[in-house]
C-alpha positions as CSV (number, residue, x, y, z in Angstrom):
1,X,108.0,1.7,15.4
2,X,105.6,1.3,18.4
3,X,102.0,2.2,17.4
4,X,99.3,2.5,19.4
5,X,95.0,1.4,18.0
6,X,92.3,2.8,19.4
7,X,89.2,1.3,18.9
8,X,85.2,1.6,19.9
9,X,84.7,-1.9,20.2
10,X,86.4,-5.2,20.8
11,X,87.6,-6.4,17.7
12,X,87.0,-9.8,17.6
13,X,86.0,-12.4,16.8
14,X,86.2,-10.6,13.4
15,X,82.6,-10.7,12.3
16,X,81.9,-7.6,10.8
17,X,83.6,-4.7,8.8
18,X,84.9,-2.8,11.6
19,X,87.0,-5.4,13.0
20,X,87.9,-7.0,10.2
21,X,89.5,-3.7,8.7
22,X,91.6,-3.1,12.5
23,X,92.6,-6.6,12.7
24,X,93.8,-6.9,9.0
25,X,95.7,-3.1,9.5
26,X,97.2,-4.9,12.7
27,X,98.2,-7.6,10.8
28,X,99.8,-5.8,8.0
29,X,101.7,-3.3,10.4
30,X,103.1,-7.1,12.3
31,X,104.2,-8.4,9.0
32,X,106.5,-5.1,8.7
33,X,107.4,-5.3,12.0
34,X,106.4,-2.8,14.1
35,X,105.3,-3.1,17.4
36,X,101.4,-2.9,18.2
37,X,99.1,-2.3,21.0
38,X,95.6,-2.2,20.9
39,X,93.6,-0.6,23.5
40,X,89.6,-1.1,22.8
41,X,86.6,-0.1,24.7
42,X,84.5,-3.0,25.4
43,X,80.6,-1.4,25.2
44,X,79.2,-5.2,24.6
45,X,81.5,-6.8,27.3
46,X,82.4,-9.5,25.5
47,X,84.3,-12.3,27.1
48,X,87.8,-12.5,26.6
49,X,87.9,-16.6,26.2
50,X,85.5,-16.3,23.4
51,X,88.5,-15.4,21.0
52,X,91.3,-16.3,23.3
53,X,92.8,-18.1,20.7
54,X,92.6,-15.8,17.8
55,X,96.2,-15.7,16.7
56,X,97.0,-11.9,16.2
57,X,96.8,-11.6,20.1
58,X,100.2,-13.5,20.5
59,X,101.6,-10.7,18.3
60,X,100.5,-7.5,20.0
61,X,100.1,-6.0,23.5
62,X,96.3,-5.5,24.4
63,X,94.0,-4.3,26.6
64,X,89.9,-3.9,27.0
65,X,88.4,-1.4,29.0
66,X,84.7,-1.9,29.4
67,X,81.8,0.8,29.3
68,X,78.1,1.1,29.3
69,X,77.2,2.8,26.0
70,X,73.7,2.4,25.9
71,X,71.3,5.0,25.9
72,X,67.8,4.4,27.6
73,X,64.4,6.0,25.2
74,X,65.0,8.5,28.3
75,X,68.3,9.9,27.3
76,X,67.5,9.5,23.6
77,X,64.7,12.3,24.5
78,X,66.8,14.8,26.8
79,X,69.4,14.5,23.5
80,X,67.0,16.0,21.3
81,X,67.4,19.1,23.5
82,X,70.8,19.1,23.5
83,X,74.1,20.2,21.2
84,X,75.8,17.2,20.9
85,X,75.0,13.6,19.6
86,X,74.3,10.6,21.8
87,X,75.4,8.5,19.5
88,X,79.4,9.7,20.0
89,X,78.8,10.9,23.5
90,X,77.7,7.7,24.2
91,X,81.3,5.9,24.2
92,X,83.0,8.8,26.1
93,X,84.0,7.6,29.8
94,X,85.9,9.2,32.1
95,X,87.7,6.3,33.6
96,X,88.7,4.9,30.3
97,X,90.1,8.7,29.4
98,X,92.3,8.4,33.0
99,X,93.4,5.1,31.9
100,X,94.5,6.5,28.4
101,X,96.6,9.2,29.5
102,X,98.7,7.4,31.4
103,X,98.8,4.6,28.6
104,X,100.2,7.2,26.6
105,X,102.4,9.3,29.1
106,X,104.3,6.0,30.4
107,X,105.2,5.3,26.4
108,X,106.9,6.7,23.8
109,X,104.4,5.5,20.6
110,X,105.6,6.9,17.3
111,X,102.0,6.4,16.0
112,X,98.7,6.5,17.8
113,X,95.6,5.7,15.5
114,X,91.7,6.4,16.2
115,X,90.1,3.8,14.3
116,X,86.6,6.1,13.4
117,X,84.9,8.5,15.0
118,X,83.6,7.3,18.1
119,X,87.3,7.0,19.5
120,X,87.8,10.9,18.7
121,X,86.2,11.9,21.9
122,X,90.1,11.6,23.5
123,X,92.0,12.9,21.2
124,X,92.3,16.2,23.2
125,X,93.2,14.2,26.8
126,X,95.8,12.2,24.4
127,X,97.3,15.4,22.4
128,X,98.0,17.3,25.9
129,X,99.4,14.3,27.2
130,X,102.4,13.5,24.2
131,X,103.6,15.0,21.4
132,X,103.1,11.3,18.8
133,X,102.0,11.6,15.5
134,X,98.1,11.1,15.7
135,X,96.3,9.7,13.1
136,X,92.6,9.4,12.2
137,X,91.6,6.4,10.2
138,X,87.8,7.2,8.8
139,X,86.1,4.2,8.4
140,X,82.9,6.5,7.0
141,X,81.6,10.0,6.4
142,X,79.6,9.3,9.5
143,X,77.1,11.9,9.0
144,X,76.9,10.7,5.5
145,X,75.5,7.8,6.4
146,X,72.4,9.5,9.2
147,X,71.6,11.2,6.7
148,X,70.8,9.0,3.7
149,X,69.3,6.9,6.4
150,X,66.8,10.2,6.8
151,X,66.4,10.2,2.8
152,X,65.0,6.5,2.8
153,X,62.1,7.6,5.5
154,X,58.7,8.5,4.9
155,X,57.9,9.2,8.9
156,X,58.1,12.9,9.6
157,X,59.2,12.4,13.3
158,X,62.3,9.5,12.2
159,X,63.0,11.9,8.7
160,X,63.6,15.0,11.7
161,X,65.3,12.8,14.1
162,X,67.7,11.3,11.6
163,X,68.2,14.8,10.0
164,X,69.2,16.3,13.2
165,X,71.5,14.0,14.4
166,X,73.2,13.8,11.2
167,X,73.3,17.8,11.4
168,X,75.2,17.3,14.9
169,X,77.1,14.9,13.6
170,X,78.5,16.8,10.7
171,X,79.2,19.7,13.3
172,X,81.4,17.3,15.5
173,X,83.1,15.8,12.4
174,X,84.4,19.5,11.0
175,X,85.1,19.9,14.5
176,X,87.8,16.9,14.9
177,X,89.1,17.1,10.9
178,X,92.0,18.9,11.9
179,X,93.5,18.2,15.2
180,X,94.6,15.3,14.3
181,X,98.3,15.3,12.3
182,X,97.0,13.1,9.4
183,X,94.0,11.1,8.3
184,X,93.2,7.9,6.2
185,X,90.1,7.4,4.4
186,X,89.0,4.0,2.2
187,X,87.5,5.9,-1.2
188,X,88.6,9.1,-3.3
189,X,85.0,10.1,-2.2
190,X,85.3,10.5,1.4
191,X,89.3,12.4,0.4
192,X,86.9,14.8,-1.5
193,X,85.1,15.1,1.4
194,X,87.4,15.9,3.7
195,X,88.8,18.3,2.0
196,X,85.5,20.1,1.2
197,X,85.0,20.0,5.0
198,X,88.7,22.1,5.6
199,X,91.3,19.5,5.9
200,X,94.6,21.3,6.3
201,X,96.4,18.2,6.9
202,X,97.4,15.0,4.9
203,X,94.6,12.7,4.0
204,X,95.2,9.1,2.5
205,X,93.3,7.0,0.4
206,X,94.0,3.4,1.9
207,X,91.6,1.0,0.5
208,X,90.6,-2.3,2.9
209,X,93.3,-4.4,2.6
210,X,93.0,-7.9,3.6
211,X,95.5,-11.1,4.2
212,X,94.6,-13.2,1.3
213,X,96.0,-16.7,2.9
214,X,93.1,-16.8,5.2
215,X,90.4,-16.8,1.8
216,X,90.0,-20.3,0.3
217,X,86.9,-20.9,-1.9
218,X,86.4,-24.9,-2.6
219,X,83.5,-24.4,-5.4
220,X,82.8,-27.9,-4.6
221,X,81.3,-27.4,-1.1
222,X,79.1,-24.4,-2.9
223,X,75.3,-24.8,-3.7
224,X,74.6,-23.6,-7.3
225,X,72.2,-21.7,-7.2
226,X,72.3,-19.7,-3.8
227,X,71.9,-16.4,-2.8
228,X,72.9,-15.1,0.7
229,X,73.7,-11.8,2.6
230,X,75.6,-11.8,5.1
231,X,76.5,-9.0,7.4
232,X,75.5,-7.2,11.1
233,X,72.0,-5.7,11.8
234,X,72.9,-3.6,14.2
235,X,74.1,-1.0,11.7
236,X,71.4,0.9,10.8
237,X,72.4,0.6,6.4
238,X,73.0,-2.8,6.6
239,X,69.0,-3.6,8.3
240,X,67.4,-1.0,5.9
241,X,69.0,-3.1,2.6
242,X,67.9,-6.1,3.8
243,X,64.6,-5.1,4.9
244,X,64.3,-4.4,1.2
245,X,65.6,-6.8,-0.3
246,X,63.0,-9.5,1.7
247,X,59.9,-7.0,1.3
248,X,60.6,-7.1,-2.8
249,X,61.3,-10.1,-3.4
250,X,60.2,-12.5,-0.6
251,X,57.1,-13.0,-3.2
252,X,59.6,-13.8,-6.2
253,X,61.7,-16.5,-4.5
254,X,58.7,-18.4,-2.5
255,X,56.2,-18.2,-5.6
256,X,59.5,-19.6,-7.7
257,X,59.5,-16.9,-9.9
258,X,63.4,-16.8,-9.3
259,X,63.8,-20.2,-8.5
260,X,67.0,-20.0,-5.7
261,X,67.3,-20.4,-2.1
262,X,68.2,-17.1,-0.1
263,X,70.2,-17.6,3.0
264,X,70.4,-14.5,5.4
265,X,73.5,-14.8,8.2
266,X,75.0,-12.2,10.4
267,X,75.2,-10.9,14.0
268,X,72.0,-9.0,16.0
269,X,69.4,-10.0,13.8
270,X,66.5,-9.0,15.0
271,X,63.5,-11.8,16.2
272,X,61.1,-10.1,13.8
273,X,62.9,-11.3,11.0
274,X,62.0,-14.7,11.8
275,X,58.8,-14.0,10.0
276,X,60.2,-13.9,6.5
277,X,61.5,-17.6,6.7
278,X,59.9,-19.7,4.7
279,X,61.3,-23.2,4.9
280,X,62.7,-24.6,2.1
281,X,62.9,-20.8,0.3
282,X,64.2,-18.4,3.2
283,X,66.3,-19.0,5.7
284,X,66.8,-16.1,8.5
285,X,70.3,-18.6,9.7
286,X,72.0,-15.3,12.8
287,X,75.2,-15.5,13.7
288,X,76.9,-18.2,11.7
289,X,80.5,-20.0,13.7
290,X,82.4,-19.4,10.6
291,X,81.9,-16.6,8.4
292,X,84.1,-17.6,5.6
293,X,82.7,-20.9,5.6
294,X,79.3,-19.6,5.3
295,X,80.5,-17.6,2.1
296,X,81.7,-20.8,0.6
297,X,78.9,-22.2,0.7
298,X,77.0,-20.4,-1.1
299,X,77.5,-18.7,-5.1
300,X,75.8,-15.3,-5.3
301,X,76.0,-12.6,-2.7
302,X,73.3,-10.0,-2.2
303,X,74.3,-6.5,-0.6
304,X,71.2,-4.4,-1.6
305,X,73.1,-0.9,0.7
306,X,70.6,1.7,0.3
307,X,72.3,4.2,2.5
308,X,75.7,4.2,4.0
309,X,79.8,5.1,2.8
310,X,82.9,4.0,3.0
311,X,84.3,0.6,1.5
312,X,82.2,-2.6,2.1
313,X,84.3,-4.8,3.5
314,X,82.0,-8.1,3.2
315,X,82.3,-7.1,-0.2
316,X,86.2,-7.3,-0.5
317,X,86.2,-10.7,1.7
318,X,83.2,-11.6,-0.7
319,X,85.6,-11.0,-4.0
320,X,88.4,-12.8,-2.0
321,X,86.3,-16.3,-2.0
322,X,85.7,-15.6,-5.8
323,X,81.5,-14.8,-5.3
324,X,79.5,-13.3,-7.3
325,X,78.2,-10.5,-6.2
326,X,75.2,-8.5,-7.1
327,X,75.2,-5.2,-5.1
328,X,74.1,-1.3,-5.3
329,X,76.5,1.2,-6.4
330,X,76.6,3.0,-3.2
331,X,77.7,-0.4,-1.7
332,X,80.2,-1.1,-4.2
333,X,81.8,2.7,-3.4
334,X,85.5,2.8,-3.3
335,X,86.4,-0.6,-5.0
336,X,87.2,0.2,-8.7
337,X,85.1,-2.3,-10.2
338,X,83.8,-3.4,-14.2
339,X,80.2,-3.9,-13.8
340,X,79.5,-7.0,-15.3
341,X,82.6,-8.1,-15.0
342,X,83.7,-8.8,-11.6
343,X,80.6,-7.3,-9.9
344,X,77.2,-7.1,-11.1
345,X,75.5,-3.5,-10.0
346,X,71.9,-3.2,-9.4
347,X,70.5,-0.1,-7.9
348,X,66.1,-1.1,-8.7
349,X,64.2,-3.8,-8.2
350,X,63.8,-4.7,-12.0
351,X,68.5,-4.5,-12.1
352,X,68.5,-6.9,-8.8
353,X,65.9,-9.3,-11.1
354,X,67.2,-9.6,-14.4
355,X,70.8,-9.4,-12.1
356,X,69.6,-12.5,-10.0
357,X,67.7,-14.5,-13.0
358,X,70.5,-14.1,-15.3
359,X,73.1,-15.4,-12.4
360,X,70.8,-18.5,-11.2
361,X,70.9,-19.5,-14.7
362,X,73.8,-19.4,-15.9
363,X,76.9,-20.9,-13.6
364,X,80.1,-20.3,-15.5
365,X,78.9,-16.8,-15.8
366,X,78.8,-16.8,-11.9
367,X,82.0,-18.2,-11.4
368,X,83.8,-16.5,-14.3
369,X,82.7,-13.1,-12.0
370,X,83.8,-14.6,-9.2
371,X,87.6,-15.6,-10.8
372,X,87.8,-11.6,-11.8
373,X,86.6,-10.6,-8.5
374,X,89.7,-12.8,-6.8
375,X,92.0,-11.1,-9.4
376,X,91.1,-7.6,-8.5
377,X,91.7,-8.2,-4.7
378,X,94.9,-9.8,-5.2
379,X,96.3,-7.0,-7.4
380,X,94.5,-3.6,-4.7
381,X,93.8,-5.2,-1.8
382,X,96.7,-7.5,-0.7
383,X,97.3,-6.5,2.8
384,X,100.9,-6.7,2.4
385,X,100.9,-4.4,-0.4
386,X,98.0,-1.8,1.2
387,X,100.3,0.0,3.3
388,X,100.1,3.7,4.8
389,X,102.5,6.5,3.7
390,X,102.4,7.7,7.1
391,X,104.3,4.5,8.5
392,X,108.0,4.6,6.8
């Protein structure tokens, strides 16, 4: 078959949950041997030799269109006076929807799939323009996610902004459901959802699945005891968690009341941070070269999500390197877990301590997690065994 990905944003180096997820689909589609294009809008206008030599783009025909999808404080206030959200509008461009419809006229795809929400601005341009199967792949509830962000604030002004964007949001999302011909979603949660919402068309749980030969944890290049998060700041759940995490227990870990080092790693991490490092306790580390071998490193992963949906994939890739990982039940969503077992779930501040004290101190505990963790991802999220029903 010849399928056709579109995505928001350049999906390497594959450094986040987003791309990770598109890559790995890509990957798993190759393996059954069907032919793949990607076509992704470039907002950050990254440079193609950065990841020239990533080895999925010998396999697949693709293509970067770059846009400007920032929005000035300006804009930000004219939006507050307007129907729609900025925060979709933001990665429409004219151009680009030109440059799809003739992507799409000139070939016969059997499958063309909108990787989220932010691509779904040209599905109408694209249905006009062939009669493929269109499929929408939603990565979150993205309303969902504006709006537990609004739950966590005690501003009036950010608890109304955040409420009425998520309130547009939700509009747009009801909106899309059903023009598309089918959609996949990662949790039963986000199914129910959508069909709450008025789905009249097939929707697919497909939990993250991930190619388990690049995942290779050496437990003898991994500091016992360690904690670490690792993740990008520039979505707004994964800054709120963190945020936190440091202003609870920055006290606990430099006063040695939980005697452990806490590593924090991951793209746009904001200069401010700096000022929770505390050298030889904290360590605020950005963007790390290898991800993987940042995990490895370390024993117990962190991911206090306090808002948010979908499937964490940082959680998945963390199971795949056997970690133990201590994390909220919203961030755990989606992945059928044992608590205790191959996870540990903490959703106060008094679970995330007795959590972390009873991991730093006991180290076959913490890898005896981990070896479950490794199990559970081999047996539901082997990309070559996640595979979509709408692909014979």
């Amino acid at each position: 078959m010849k399928i056709l990905i579109l995505t928001h944003r350049v999906p390497f180096p594959q450094n986040g949950g987003y791309p990770i997820v598109v890559c790995n689909t890509i990957r798993g589609l190759v393996n059954l041997g069907h032919e793949v294009s990607l076509v992704s809008l470039n907002a950050k206008r990254h440079l193609h030799d950065a990841f020239e030599e990533d080895d999925l783009l010998g396999k697949i025909n693709y293509r970067s269109f770059d846009i400007d999808a920032s929005v000035s404080l300006f804009d930000g206030v004219l939006n507050l006076f307007s129907k729609s959200s900025s925060s979709i509008d933001r990665y429409y461009d004219e151009e680009f929807d030109k440059l799809l419809i003739g992507t799409v006229r000139n070939t016969n795809y059997d499958v063309i799939q909108f990787e989220g929400l932010f691509v779904s601005p040209y599905i109408d341009s694209v249905r006009r323009n062939c009669k493929t199967k269109l499929v929408y792949r939603a990565h979150n509830i993205e309303h969902q996610i504006w709006e537990r962000l609004a739950q966590q604030k005690s501003d009036p002004f950010k608890k109304f902004y955040l409420r009425l964007m998520a309130r547009r949001i939700k509009r747009y999302e009801i909106q899309q459901i059903n023009k598309f011909d089918a959609i996949a979603v990662f949790t039963g949660q986000d199914k129910s959802t959508m069909m709450l919402y008025g789905a009249k068309i097939p929707v697919e749980i497909v939990p993250v699945g991930i190619d388990l030969t690049h995942y290779h944890p050496d437990f003898n290049k991994t500091e016992f005891p360690s904690l670490f998060f690792l993740g990008s700041l520039d979505w707004m759940p994964n800054r709120e968690g963190i945020e936190w995490f440091l202003q609870t227990f920055h006290n606990d870990i430099v006063n040695d009341v939980l005697r452990v080092k806490f590593y924090v790693a991951g793209t746009d991490i904001p200069d401010e941070f700096d000022e929770y490092e505390v050298m030889g306790k904290i360590y605020i580390q950005g963007e790390v070269d290898d991800g993987l071998e940042f995990v490895n490193s370390k024993s117990i992963m962190i991911v206090p999500l306090l808002s948010g949906g979908g499937m964490r994939v940082k959680i998945v890739e963390g199971m795949a390197m056997q970690k133990c990982i201590i994390s909220t039940s919203l961030g755990a969503e989606g992945i059928t877990y044992k608590n205790g077992v191959n996870i540990l779930i903490a959703n106060t501040r008094d679970e995330f301590f007795k959590a972390i004290r009873r991991c730093i101190a006991d180290e076959d505990y913490c890898k005896a997690v981990g070896m479950n963790a490794r199990n559970l991802i081999e047996q539901q999220h082997d990309v070559n065994k996640v595979k979509l029903n709408f692909y014979p």
